[in-house]
VONU-767387 format. One line per 10 residues: number of its first residue (from 1); for each residue y, z, x of N, C-alpha, C. Coordinates in steps of 0.1 Angstrom, whole numbers, plus 5000, padded with zeros to 4 digits. Example, Ala and Ser with C-alpha at 12.3 -4.5 7.8 and 13.67 -1.06 7.14 Angstrom:
<nodes>
1) 4943 5078 5132 4955 5078 5123 4967 5078 5132  4978 5071 5128 4989 5071 5137 5000 5079 5129 .
</nodes>
This chain:
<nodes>
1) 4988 5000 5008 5000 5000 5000 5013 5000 5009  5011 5009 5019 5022 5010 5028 5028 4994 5035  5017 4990 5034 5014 4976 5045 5027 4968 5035  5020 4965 5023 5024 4956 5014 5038 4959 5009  5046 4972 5011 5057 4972 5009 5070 4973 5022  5061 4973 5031 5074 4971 5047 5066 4964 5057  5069 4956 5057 5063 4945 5069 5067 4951 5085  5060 4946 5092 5062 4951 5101 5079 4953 5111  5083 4959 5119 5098 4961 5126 5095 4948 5135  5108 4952 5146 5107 4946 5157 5110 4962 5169 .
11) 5106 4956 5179 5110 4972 5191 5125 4971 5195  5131 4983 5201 5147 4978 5202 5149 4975 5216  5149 4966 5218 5146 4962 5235 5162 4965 5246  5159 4965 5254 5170 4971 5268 5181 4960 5261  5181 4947 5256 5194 4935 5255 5201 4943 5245  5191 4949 5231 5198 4952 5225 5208 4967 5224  5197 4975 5231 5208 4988 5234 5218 4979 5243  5219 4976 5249 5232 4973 5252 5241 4966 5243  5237 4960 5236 5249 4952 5225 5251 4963 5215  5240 4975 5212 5245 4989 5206 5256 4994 5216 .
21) 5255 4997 5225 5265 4999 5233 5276 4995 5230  5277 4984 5236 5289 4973 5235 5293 4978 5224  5291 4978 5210 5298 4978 5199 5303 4994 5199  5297 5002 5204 5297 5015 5199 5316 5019 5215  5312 5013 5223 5325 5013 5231 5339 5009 5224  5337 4991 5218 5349 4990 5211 5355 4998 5199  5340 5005 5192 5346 5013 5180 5354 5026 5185  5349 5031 5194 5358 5041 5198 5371 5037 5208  5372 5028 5205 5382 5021 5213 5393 5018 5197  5389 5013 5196 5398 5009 5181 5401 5020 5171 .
31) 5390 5032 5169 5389 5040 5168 5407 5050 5172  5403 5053 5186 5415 5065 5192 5428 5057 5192  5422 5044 5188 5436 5035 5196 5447 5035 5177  5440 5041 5168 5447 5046 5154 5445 5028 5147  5434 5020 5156 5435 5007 5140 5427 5010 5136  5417 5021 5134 5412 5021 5120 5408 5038 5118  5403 5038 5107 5404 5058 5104 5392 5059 5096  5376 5062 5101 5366 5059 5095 5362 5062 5082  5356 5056 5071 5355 5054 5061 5345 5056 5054  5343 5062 5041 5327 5063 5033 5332 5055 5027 .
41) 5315 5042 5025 5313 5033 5019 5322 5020 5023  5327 5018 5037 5340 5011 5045 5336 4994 5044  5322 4989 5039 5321 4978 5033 5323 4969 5023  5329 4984 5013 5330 4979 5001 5350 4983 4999  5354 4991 5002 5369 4997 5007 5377 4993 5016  5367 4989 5031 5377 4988 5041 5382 4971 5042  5396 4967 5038 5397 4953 5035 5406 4957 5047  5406 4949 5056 5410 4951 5066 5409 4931 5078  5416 4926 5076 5412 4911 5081 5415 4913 5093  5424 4918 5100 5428 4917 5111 5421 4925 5122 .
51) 5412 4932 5115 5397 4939 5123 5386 4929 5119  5384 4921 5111 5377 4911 5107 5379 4902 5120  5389 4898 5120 5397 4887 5136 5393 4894 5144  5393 4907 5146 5392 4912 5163 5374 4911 5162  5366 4912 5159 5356 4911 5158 5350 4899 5158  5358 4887 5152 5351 4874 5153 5354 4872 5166  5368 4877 5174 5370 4871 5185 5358 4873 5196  5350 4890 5193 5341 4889 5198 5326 4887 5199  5327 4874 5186 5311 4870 5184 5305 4876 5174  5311 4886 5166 5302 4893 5156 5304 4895 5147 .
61) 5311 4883 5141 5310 4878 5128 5303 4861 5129  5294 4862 5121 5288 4850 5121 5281 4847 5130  5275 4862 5136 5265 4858 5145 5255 4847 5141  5243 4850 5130 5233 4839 5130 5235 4825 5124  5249 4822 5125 5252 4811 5118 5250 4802 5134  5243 4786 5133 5240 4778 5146 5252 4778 5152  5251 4772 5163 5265 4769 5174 5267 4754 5169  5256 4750 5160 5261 4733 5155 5276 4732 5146  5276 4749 5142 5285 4753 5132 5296 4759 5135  5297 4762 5151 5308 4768 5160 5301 4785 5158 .
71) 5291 4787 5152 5289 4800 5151 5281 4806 5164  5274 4816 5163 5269 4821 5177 5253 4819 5176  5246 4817 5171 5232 4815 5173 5223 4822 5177  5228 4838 5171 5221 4846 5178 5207 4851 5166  5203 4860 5168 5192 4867 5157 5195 4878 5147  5191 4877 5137 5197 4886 5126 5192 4900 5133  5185 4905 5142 5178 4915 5147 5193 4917 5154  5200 4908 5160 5211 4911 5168 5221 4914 5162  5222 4908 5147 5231 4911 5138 5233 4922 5136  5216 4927 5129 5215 4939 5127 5225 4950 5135 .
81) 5222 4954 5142 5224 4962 5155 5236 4962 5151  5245 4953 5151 5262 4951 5153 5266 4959 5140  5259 4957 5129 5266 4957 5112 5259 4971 5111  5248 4979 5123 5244 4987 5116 5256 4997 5126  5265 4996 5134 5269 5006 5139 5281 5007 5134  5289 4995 5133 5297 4991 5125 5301 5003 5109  5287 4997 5103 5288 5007 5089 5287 5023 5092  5278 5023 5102 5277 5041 5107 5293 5044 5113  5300 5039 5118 5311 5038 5123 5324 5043 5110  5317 5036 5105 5329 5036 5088 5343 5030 5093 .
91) 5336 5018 5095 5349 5005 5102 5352 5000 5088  5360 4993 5088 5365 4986 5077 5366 4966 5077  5351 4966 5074 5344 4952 5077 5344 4944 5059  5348 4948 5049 5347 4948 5038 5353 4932 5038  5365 4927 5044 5374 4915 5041 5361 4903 5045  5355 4905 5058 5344 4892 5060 5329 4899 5054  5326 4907 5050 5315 4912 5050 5302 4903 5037  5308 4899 5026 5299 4890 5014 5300 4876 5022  5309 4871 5030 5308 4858 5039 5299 4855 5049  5299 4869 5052 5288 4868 5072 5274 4873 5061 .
101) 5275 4883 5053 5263 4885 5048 5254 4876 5041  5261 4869 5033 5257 4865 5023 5258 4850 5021  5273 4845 5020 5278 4835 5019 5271 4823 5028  5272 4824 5042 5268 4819 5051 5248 4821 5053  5245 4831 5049 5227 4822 5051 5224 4811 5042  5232 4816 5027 5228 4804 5016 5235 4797 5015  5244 4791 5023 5251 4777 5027 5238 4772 5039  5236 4778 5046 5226 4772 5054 5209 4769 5049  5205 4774 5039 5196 4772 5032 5199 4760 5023  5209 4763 5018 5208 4755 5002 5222 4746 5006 .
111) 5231 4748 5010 5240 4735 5012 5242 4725 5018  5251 4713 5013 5251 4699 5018 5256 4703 5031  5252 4691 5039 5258 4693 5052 5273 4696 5057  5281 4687 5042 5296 4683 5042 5299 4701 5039  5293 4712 5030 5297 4724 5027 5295 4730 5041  5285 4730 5049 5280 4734 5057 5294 4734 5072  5295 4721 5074 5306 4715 5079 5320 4725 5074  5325 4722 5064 5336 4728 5059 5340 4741 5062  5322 4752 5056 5325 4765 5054 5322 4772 5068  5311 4774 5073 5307 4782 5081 5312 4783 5093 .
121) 5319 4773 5102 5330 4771 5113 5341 4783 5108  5347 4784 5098 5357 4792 5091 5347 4812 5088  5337 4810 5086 5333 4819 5087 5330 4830 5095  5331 4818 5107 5320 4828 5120 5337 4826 5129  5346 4823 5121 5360 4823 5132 5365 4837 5126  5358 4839 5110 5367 4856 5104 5382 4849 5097  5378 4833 5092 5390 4829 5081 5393 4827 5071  5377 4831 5068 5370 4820 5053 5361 4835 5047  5369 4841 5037 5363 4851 5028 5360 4848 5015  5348 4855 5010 5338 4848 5007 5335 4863 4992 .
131) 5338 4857 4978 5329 4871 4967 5318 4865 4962  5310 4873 4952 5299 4867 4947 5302 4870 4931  5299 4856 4927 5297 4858 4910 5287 4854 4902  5281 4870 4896 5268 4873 4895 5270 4878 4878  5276 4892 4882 5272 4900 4875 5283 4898 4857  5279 4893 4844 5287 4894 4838 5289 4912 4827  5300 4912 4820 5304 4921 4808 5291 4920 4798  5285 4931 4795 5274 4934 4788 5257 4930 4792  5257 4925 4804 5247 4922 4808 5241 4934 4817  5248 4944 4824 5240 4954 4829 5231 4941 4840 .
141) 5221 4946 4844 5215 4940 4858 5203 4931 4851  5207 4930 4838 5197 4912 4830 5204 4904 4841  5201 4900 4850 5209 4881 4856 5208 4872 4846  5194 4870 4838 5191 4860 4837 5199 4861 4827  5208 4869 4823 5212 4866 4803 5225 4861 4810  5232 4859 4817 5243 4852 4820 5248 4841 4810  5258 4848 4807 5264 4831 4794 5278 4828 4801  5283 4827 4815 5291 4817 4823 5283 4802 4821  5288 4794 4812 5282 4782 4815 5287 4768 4822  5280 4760 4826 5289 4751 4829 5279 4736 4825 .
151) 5288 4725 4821 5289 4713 4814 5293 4701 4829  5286 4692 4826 5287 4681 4832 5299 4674 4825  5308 4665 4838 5319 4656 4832 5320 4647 4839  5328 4638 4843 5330 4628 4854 5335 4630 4864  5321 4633 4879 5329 4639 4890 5324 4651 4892  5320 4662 4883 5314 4672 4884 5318 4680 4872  5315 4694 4873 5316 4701 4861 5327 4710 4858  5325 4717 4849 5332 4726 4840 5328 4732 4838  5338 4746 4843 5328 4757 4841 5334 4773 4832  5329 4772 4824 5335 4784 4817 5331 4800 4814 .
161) 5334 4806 4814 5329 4824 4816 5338 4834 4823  5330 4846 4826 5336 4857 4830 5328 4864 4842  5334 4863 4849 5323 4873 4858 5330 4890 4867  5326 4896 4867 5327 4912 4865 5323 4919 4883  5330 4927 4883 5328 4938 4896 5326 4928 4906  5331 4916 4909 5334 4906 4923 5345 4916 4930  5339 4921 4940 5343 4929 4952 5353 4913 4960  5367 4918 4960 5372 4910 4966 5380 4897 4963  5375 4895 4950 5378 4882 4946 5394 4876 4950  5402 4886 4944 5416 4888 4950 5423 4885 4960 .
171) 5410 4886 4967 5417 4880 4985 5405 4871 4991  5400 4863 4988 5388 4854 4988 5393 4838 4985  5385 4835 4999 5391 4822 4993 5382 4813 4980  5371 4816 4982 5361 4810 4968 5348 4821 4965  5345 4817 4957 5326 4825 4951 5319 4820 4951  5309 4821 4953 5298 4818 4945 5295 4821 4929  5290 4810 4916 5292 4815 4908 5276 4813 4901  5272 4820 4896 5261 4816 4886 5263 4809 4872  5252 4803 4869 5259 4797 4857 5251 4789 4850  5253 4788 4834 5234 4780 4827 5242 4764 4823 .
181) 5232 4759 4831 5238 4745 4830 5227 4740 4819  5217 4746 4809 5215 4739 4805 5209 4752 4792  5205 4744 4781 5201 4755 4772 5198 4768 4774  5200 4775 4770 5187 4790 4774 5175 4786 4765  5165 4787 4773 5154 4791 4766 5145 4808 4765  5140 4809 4756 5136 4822 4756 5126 4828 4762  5117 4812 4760 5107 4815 4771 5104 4818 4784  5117 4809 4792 5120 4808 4803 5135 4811 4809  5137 4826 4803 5149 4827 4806 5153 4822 4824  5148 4823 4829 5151 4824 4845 5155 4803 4849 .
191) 5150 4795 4840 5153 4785 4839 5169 4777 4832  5171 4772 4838 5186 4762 4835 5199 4768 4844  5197 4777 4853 5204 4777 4857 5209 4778 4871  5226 4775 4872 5227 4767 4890 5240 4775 4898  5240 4772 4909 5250 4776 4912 5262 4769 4917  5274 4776 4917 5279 4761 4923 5297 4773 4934  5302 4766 4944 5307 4772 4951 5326 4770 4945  5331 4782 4942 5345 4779 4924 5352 4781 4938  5365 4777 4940 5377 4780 4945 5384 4788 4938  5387 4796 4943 5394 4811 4938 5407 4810 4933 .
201) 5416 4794 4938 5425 4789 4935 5428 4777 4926  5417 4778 4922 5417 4765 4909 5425 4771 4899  5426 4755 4894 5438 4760 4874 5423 4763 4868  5427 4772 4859 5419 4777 4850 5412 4793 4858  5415 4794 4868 5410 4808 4875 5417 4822 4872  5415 4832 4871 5425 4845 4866 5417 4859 4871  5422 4862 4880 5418 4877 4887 5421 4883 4882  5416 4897 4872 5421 4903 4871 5419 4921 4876  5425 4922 4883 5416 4935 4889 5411 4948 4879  5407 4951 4890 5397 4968 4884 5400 4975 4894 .
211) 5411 4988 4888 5411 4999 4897 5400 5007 4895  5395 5014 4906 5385 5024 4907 5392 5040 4907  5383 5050 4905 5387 5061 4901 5394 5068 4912  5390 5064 4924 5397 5069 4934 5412 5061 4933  5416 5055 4929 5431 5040 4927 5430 5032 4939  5419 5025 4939 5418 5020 4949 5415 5005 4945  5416 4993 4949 5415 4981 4941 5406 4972 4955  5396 4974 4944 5383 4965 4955 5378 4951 4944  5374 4957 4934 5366 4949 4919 5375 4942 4912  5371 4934 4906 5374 4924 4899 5372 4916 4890 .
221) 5377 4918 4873 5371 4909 4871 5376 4887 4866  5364 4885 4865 5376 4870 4869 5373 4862 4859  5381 4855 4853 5380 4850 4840 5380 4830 4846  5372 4824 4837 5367 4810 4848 5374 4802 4829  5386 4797 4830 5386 4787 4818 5386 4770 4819  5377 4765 4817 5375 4749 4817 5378 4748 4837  5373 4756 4844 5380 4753 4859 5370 4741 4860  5372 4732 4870 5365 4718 4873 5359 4721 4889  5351 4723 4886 5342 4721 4900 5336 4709 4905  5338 4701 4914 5333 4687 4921 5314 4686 4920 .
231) 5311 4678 4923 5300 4675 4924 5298 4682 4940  5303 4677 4948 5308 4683 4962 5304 4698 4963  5306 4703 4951 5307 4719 4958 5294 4726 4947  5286 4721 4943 5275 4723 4938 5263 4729 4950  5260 4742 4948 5256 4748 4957 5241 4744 4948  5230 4737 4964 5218 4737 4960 5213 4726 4947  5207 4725 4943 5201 4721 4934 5201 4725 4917  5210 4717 4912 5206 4721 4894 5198 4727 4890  5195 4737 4884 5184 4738 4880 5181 4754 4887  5183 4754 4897 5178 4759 4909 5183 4773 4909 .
241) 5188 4778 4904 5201 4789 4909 5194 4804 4909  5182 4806 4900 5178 4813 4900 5166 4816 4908  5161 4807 4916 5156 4806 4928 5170 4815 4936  5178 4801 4942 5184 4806 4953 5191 4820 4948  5196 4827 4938 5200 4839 4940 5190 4850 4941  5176 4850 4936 5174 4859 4942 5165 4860 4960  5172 4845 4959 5170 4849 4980 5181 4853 4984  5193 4856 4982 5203 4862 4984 5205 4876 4986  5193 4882 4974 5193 4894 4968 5186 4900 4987  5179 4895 4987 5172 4902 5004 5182 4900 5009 .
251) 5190 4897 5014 5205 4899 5025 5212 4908 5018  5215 4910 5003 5217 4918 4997 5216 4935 4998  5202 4933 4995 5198 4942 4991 5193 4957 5001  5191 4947 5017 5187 4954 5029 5190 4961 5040  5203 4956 5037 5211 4961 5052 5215 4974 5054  5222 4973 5063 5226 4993 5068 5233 4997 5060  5245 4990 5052 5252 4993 5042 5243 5001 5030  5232 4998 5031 5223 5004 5014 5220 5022 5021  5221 5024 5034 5218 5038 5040 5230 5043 5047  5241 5036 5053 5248 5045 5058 5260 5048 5054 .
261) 5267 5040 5043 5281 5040 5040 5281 5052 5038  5275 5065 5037 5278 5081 5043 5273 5086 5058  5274 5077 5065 5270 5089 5076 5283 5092 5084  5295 5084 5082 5305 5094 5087 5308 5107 5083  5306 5109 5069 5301 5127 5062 5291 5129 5067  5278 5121 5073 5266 5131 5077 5271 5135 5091  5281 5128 5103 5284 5131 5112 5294 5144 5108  5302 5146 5101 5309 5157 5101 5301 5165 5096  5292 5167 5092 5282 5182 5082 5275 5186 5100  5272 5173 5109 5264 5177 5118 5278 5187 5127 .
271) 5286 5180 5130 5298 5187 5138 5298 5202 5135  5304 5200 5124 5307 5212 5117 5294 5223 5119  5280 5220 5118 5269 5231 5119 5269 5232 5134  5272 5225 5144 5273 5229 5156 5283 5240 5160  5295 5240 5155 5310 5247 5157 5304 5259 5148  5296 5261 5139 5295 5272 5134 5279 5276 5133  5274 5286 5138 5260 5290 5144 5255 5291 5132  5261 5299 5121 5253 5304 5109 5247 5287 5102  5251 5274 5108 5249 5261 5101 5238 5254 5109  5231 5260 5121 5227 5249 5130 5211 5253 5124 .
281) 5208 5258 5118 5194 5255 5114 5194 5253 5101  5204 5245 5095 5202 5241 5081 5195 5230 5080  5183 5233 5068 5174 5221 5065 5177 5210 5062  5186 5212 5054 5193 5196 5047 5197 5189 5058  5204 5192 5068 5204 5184 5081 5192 5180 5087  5183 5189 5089 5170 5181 5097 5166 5172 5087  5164 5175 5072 5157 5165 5063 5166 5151 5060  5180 5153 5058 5189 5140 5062 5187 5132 5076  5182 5141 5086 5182 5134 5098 5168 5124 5095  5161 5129 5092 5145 5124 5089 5148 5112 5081 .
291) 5150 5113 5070 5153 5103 5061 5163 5088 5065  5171 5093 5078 5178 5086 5078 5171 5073 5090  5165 5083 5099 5155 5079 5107 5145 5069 5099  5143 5074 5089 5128 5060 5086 5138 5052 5076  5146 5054 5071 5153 5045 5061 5161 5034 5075  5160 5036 5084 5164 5026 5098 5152 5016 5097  5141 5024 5105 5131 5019 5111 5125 5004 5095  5129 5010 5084 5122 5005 5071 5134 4986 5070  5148 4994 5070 5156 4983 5070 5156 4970 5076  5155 4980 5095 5151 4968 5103 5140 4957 5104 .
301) 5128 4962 5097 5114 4957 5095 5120 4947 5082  5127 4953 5072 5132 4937 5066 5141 4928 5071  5147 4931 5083 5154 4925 5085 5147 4913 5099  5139 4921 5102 5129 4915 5112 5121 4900 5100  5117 4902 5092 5109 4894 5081 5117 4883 5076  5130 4886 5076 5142 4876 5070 5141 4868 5085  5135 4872 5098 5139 4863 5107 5131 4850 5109  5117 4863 5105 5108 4851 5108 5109 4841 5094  5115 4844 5081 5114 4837 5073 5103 4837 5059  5102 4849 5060 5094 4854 5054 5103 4866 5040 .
311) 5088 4862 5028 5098 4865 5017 5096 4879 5020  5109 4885 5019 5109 4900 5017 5116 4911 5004  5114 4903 4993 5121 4904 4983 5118 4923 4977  5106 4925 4978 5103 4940 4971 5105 4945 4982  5104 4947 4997 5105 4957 5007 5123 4958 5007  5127 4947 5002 5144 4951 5002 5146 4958 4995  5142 4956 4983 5145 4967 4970 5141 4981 4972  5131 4981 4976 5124 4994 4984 5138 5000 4991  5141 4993 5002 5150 5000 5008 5168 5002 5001  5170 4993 4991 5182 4993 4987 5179 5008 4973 .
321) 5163 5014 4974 5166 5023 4961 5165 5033 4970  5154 5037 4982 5156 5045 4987 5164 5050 4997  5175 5040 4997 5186 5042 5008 5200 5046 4999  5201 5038 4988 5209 5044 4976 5208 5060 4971  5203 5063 4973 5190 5073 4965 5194 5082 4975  5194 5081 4988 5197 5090 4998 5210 5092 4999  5218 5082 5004 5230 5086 5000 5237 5095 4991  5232 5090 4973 5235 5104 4966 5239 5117 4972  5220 5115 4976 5217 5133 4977 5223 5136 4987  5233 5129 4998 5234 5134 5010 5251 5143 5003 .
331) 5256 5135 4999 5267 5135 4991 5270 5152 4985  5254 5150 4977 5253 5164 4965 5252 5175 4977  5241 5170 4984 5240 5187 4996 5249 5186 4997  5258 5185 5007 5273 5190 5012 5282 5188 5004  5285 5188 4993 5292 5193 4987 5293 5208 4979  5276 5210 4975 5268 5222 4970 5266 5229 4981  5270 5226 4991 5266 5238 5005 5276 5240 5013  5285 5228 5007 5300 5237 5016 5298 5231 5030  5290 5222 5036 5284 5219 5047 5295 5212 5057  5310 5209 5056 5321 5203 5062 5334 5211 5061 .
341) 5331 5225 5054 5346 5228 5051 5353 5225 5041  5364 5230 5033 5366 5223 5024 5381 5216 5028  5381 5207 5020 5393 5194 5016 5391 5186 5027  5377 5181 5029 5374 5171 5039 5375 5158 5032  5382 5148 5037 5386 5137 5031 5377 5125 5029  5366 5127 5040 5351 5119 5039 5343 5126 5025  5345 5139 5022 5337 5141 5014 5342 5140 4999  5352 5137 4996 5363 5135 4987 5366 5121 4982  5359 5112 4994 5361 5100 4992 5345 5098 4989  5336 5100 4993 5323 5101 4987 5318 5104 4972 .
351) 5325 5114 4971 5320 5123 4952 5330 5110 4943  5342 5105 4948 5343 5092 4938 5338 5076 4943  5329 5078 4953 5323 5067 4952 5314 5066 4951  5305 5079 4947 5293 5082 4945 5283 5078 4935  5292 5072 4926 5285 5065 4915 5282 5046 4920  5288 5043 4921 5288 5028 4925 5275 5029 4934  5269 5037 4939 5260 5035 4955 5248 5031 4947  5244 5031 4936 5227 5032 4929 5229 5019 4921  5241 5014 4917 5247 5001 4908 5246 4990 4915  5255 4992 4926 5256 4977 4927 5242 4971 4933 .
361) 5239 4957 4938 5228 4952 4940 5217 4949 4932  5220 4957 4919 5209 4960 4909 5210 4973 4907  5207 4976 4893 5203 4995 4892 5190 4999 4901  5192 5010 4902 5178 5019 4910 5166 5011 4901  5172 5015 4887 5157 5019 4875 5154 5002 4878  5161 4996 4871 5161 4981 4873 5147 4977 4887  5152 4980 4895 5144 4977 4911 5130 4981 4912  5135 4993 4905 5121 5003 4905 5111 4992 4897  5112 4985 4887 5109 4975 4878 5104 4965 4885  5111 4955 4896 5110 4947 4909 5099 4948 4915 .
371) 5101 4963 4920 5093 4969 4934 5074 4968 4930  5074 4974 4913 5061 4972 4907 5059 4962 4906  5069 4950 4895 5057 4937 4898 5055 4929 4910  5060 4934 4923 5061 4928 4934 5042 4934 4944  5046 4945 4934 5030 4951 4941 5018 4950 4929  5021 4937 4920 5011 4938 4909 5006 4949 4904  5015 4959 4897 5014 4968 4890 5023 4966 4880  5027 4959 4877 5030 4952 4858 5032 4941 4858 .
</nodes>
């Protein structure tokens, strides 16, 4: 059972502690130097382009995109490493983050050469930001009930709908949008539908944001009326969309973002129990420490699978419920134990972002649903 839900890792070899290094030098470098002030959940909050730029300058944005593409050609194992210190860091990578993650493998899987051409050079330079439109109003984590539809015209289509909680849309230069190009059928809901790549600047486009409880303006939702999308910017194949989005959902669903966007509060709970004796043999630390330990070794192993090309679709969910899942609790201890002192600003910024961590990507329960029929147990 174990087998069938985490494929095997990769070992962390001497090149890549060093490029752990490497990153972990500039963050503390950027860090004291006051451009950035570390963040819980800094993926989804820290909009920050001009750390976006200082990062591309150094290769690490858009690492696995080819060098055919002006990108770096490296391995998502190398990626890894960067985005996982990065998030532990609580840098503020949120502005390129749905572009290098996401945007750019499925331009390289599914796009024409001309999109391929256009986008990904812009991506791996940190110029070309990138949202995703998935999720609509009353759909909850159904994809397939999506009623954004779009119609064929001369030249390409039309596309009409609403799409909800686009992280970013605001300052993006296009999306990705889902969309039923052709009846729904009941039997086949997961059929008729495609995706296609919307300019964020089209007539007919309208942002309109979503503050969060903290007043913070990350979400979005974006209203699509009669906007015309080219033939040109049809991502993938007709038909197809529901294939390629949920290979998306693995880049999605796996990364360090799904476990660490708290460990700048797990670093302060550890500080803090060191400066104070009566804290250094608290359990919740050793058992956060444990958990955070295999919720690594688990991620990397999907991220190892995504290299070789291999479907990893339930071990991601695996990790996006048990890494969501941890986060919570890490959240609930230290706040129920007093574990940082109080009016710590990491932990303050956590208790209102504490709800979004189990939502996005899919709900927990939703996944939990995934994970079974992925191991033929429904």
């Amino acid at each position: 059972m174990t087998q069938a839900l985490i494929p095997p890792g990769t070992p962390e070899t001497p090149q890549l502690m060093e490029l752990r290094r490497e990153v972990r030098d500039f963050l503390v470098a950027e860090r004291d130097s006051g451009r950035f002030t570390p963040g819980v959940d800094s993926w989804i909050t820290g909009w920050d382009p001009d750390f976006s730029q200082r990062l591309a300058d150094r290769g690490w944005v858009g690492m696995t995109i080819p060098t055919a593409y002006e990108g770096h050609g490296r391995t998502f194992v190398e990626r890894f490493v960067v985005t996982e210190e990065l998030i532990a860091a609580g840098a503020p990578v949120a502005a390129h983050w749905v572009a290098d993650r996401q945007a750019a493998p499925s331009l390289l899987r599914f796009g024409t050469e001309e999109q391929k051409q256009y986008f990904l050079p812009r991506i791996a330079a940190g110029e070309c930001f990138f949202a995703i439109g998935m999720s609509e109003p009353d759909s909850g984590s159904d994809l397939a009930s999506v009623r954004t539809k779009a119609r064929q015209v001369d030249g390409g289509w039309k596309v009409n709908g609403t799409k909800v909680w686009t992280s970013g849309a605001h300052a993006s230069e296009a999306f990705f949008v889902l969309a039923r190009t052709s009846p729904l059928d009941p039997a086949h809901r997961h059929a008729g539908l495609s995706q296609f790549i919307v300019d964020l600047g089209s007539d007919g486009v309208q942002v309109r944001p979503i503050i969060s409880m903290t007043g913070q303006h990350h979400f979005n939702e974006v209203h699509l009326d009669d906007v015309f999308v080219p033939d040109a910017r049809v991502l993938g194949d007709i038909g197809g969309g529901w294939h390629q989005v949920t290979s998306e959902l693995s880049y999605e669903r796996s990364g360090p973002e799904r476990f660490l966007c708290t460990f700048p509060l797990f670093r302060e709970q550890a500080r803090y129990a060191a400066s104070h004796p009566e804290r250094r043999a608290d359990p919740d630390l050793g058992r956060a420490f444990s958990r955070l330990r295999g919720l690594h070794h688990m991620s990397r192993a999907v991220n190892a699978a995504v290299e070789r090309g291999e479907n990893a679709d339930t071990a991601a969910a695996v990790v996006k419920v048990l890494g969501t899942t941890f986060e919570g609790d890490l959240i609930e201890e230290v706040h129920m134990s007093d574990a940082v002192g109080e009016g710590n600003p990491l932990l303050d910024a956590g208790l209102l972002q504490r709800p979004g961590f189990t939502l996005r990507g899919g709900t927990n329960e939703v996944l939990l649903g995934v994970i079974a029929r992925g191991l033929g147990l429904r």
